[in-house]
C-alpha positions in Angstrom: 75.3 58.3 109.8 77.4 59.7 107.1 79.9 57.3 105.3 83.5 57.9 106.6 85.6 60.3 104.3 88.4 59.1 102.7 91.7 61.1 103.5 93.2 64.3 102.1 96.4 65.8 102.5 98.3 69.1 101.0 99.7 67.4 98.1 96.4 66.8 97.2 96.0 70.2 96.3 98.5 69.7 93.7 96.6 67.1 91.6 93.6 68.0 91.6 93.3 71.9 92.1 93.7 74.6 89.3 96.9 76.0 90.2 95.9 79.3 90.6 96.7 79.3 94.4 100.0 78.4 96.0 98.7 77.6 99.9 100.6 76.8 102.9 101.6 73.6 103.7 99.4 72.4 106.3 95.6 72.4 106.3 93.8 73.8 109.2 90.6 71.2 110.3 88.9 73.5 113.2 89.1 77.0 114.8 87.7 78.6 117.8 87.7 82.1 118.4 91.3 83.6 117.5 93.0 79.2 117.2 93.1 77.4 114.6 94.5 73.4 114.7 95.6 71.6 111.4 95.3 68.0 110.6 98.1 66.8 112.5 96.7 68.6 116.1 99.0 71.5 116.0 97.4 75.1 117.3 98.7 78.2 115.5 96.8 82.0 116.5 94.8 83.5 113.5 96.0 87.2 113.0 94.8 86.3 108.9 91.2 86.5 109.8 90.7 84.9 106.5 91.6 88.1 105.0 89.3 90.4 107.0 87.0 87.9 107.0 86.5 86.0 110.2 85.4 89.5 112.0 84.0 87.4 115.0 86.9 84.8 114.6 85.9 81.0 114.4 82.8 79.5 115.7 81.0 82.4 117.3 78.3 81.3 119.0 75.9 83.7 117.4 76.8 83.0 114.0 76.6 79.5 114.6 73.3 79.4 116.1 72.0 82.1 113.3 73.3 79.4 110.8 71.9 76.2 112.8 68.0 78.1 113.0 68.2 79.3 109.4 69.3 76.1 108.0 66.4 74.4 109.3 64.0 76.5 108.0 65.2 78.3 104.3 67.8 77.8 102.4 67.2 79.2 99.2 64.9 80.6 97.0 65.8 83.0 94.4 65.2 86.5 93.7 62.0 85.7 92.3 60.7 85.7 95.5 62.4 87.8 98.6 63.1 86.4 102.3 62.8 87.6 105.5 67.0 87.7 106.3 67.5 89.5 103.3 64.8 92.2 104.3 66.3 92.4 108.2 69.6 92.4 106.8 68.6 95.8 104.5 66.7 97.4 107.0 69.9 96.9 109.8 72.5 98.4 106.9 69.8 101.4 105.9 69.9 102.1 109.1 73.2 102.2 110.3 75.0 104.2 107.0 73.9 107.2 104.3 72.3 104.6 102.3 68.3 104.0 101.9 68.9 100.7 99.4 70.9 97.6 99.4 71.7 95.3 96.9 73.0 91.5 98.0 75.3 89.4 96.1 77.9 86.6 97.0 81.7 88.5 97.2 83.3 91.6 97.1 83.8 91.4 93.4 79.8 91.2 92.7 79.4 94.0 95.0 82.3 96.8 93.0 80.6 95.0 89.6 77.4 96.5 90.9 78.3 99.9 92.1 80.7 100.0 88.6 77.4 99.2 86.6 75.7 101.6 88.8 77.2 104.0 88.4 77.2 103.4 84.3 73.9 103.4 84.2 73.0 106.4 86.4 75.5 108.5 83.9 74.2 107.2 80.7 70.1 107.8 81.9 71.3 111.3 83.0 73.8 112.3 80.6 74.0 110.4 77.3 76.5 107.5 76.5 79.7 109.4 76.9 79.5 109.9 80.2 80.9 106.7 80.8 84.6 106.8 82.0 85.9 105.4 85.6 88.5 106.7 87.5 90.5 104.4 90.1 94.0 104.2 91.5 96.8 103.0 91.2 97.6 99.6 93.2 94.3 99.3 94.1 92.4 96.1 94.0 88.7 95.8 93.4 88.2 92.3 92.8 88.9 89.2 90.0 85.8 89.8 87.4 86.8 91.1 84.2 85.4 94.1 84.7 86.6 95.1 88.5 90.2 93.9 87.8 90.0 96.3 85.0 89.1 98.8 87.3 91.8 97.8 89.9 95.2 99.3 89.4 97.7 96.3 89.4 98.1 95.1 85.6 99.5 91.7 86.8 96.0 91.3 87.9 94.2 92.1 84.6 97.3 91.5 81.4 96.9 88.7 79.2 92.9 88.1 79.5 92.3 89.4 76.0 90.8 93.1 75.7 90.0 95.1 78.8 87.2 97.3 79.5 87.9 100.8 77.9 87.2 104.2 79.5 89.2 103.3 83.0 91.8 105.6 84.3 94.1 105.0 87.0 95.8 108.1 89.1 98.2 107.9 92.5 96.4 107.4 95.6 96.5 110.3 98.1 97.1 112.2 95.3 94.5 115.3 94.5 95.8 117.1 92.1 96.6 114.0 90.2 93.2 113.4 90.2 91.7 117.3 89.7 93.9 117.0 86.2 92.0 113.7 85.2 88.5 114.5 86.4 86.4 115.9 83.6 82.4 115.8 82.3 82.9 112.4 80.7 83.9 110.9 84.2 80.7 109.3 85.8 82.8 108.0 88.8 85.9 108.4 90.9 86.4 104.3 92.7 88.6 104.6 96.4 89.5 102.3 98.9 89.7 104.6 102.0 92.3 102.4 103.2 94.0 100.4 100.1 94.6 96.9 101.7 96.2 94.4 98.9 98.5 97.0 97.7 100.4 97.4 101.2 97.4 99.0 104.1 97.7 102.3 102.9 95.2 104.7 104.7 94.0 108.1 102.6 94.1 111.7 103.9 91.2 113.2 105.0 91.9 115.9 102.8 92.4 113.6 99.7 88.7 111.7 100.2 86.8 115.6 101.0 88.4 117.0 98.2 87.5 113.8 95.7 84.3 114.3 97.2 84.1 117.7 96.4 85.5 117.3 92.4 82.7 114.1 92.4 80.2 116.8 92.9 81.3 119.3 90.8 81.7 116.8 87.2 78.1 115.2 88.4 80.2 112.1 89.2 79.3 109.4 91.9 82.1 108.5 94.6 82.4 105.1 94.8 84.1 103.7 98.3 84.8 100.4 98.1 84.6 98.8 101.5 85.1 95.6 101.1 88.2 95.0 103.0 87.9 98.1 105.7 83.7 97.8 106.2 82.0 96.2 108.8 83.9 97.1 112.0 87.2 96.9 110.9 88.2 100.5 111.6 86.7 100.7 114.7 84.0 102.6 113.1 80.9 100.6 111.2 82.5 101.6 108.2 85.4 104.1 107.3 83.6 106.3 105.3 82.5 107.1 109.2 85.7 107.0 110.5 86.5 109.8 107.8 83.4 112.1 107.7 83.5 111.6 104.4 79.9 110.3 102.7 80.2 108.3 99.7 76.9 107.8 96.8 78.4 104.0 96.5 79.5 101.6 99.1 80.5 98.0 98.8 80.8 95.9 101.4 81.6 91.8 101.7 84.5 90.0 103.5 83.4 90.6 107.1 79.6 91.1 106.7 79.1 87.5 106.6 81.4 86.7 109.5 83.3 84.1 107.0 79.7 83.2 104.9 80.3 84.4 101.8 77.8 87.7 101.2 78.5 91.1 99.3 76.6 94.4 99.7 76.3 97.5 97.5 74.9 100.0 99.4 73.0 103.5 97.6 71.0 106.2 98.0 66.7 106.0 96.5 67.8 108.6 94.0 70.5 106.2 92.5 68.9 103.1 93.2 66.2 103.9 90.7 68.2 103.5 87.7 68.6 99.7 88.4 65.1 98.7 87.3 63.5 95.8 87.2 66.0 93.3 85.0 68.8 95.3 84.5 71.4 93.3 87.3 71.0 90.6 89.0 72.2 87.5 90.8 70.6 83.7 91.5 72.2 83.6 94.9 72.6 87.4 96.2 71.0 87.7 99.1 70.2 84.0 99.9 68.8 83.2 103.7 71.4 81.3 104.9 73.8 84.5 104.3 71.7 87.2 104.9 70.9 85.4 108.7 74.8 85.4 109.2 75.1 88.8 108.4 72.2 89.5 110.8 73.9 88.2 113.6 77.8 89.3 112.5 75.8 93.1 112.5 73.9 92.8 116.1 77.5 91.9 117.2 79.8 94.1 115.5 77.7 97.4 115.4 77.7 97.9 119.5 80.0 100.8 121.3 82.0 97.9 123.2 83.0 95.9 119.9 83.9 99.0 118.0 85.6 101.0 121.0 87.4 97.3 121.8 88.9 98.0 118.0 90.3 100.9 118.8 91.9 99.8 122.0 93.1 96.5 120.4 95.1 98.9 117.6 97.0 100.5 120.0 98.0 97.1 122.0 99.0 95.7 118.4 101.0 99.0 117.2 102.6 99.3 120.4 104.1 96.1 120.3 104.7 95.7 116.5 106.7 99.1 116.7 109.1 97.8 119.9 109.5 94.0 117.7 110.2 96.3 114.4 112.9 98.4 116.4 114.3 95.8 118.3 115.0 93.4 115.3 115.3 96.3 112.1 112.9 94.4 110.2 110.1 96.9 109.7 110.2 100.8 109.4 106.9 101.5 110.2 103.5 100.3 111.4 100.1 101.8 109.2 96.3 101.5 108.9 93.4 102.3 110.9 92.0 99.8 113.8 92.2 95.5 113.1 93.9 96.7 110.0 97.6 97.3 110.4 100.8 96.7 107.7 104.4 96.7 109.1 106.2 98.1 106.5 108.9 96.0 105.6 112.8 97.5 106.3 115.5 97.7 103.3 117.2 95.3 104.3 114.0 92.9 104.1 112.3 94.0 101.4 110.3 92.0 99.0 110.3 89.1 102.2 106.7 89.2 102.9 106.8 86.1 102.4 109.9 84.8 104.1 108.1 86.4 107.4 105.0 84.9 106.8 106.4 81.3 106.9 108.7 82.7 109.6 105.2 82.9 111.6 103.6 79.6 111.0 106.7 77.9 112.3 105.9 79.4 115.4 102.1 78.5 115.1 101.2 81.8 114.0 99.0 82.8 111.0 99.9 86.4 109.5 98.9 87.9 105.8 101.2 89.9 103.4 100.1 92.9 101.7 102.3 93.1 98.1 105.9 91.9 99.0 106.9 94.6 101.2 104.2 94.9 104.1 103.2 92.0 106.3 99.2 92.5 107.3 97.1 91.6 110.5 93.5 91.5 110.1 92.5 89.4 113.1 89.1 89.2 114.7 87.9 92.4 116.0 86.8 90.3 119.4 90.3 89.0 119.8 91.0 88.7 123.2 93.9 90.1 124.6 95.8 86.9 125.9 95.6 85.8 122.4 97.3 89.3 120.9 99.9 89.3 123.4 100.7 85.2 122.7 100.5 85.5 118.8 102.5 88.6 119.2 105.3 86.6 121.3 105.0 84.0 118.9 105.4 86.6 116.1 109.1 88.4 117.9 110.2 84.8 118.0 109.8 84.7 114.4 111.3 87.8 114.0 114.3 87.0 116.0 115.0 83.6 114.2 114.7 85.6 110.6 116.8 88.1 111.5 119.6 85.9 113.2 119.5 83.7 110.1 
């Protein structure tokens, strides 16, 4: 028996936490599937999804089980030796995209840190040293490391950490030309989120992502799709390079791959994959059992016709809805983004109130995300059922009906 835990409450948080964080006030104890219950024994409905996270919501049986079995047998090793999740989980992800290598790590960051070094590398063996420069866009966000919040367009992210990493260049997303007038020689990648997500679920044009792909391959640069936030099912498609018909040389994956475990991929081509030889990246954790048998059993779920048609069906019930609540009340002008990814774009009247709605929500035992100040975000489970979308969507009109008469 374990020795009873002493009590912890919100204000906790305050005394002994780095303040980098500013979370709500109560502290959820337990989910199951799309509920969650705080401390006190209240039940809210989880459209958050842990930030695209929870793809299979809380305490799938599969993931549990794969967790249980592999915790009983492996739980680490290294990468001086390699494990049979890691090598299942590689095999499942060769399979299923373009790529024919994977690389594991622990979050979304080490994954674009990979793919940035990458694509570095790849550059300076084939072209000499000044072949070095990265492209990205504006808004987007590519993770917290020095190097990928360089890379990542938001400079409230990245000022006053000292120097940043030279030879980055930031254009507008959906924006070709603005990118044809940056592209050059020196450029050994172009970085996209197909679907921006912190910066307000913005989804690209096909015509912008084939025509980066097409001025990728004329400068001999790679195109790098960060999937962090959109891989894994999200879009009703594996990933949404799939969903666009549009083949990146990079792809990094995390958030939902491990179901809520924390895991990051970078997925590439043989031809690429060479240039990271023995000792030149690496991670004591990437790729550990207890992560890699997770994403095992998140994939054997996720990557099935019924899961990924369900996503598609499911975004129609949400946009439906979230269009009539957005009319009815003027609080949103317009409902974006591609399958369990959707932003309600906030109206004039309301915006920079992200916020405001989101606490609006939780009142009403609903959890919701924002997405920059102006665009409130769902990312729920992709095996949300529907009672629960059209309760946390009641829950959510009440909200918005209490706001707005305010």
């Amino acid at each position: 028996m374990s020795a009873p835990q002493a009590p912890v409450h919100r204000a906790d948080f305050d005394q002994v936490m780095v303040p980098n964080y500013a979370p709500a006030a109560f502290i959820p104890v337990r989910g199951a599937g799309s509920r969650v219950w705080d401390q006190a024994g209240r039940e809210l409905i989880d459209f958050a999804g842990g930030i695209a996270v929870n793809v299979l919501g809380h305490a799938h049986p599969a993931l549990v089980g794969a967790l249980t079995e592999q915790a009983n047998k492996l739980w680490h090793v290294s990468n001086v030796f390699t494990n049979e999740p890691a090598l299942r989980l590689a095999h499942k992800l060769v399979d299923a995209t373009f790529a024919d290598r994977a690389f594991f790590c622990n979050s979304g960051a080490e994954a674009n840190e990979a793919a940035f070094k990458l694509a570095r590398r790849v550059a300076h063996d084939r072209f000499g040293p000044e072949k070095h420069e990265i492209i990205a866009t504006v808004n987007s966000f590519h993770g917290r490391t020095l190097f990928t919040v360089s890379v990542g367009g938001q400079p409230k992210y990245s000022d006053g950490f000292g120097p940043k990493i030279t030879g980055i260049s930031h254009v507008p997303y959906n924006d070709l030309e603005a990118l044809k007038a940056q592209i050059s020689d020196k450029t050994c990648a172009v970085v996209i989120e197909p679907i921006q997500g912190e910066s307000g679920v913005v989804p690209a044009d096909v015509a912008y992502l084939q025509g980066a792909r097409e001025l990728c391959d004329k400068h001999n640069a790679l195109l790098i799709f960060d999937e962090v936030q959109t891989g894994v099912g999200r879009t009703g498609s594996l990933f949404a390079y799939q969903h666009y018909g549009v083949t990146p040389d990079i792809l990094s994956s995390a958030k939902s791959l491990g179901g809520g475990f924390p895991i990051g991929a970078m997925l590439t081509t043989e031809d690429l994959a060479k240039h990271l030889a023995v000792g030149t990246h690496g991670t004591t954790y990437g790729g550990n059992p207890l992560a890699c048998a997770v994403a095992n059993a998140v994939l054997d779920v996720v990557n099935t016709p019924e899961v990924l048609a369900g996503v598609k069906a499911k975004h129609q019930k949400f946009k439906a809805r979230l269009e009539q609540i957005g009319e009815k009340y003027g609080l949103f002008t317009q409902v974006r983004g591609v399958g369990l990814l959707i932003g309600c774009v906030l109206s004039e009247a309301w915006k920079g109130k992200a916020k405001d709605v989101f606490n609006a929500a939780e009142k009403e035992g609903l959890m919701v995300l924002q997405a920059g100040p102006d665009v409130v975000r769902f990312a729920p489970s992709l095996v949300v059922e529907d009672a629960d979308i059209d309760e946390g969507l009641d829950r959510f009109e009440r909200a918005a009906a209490k706001l707005t008469q305010a």
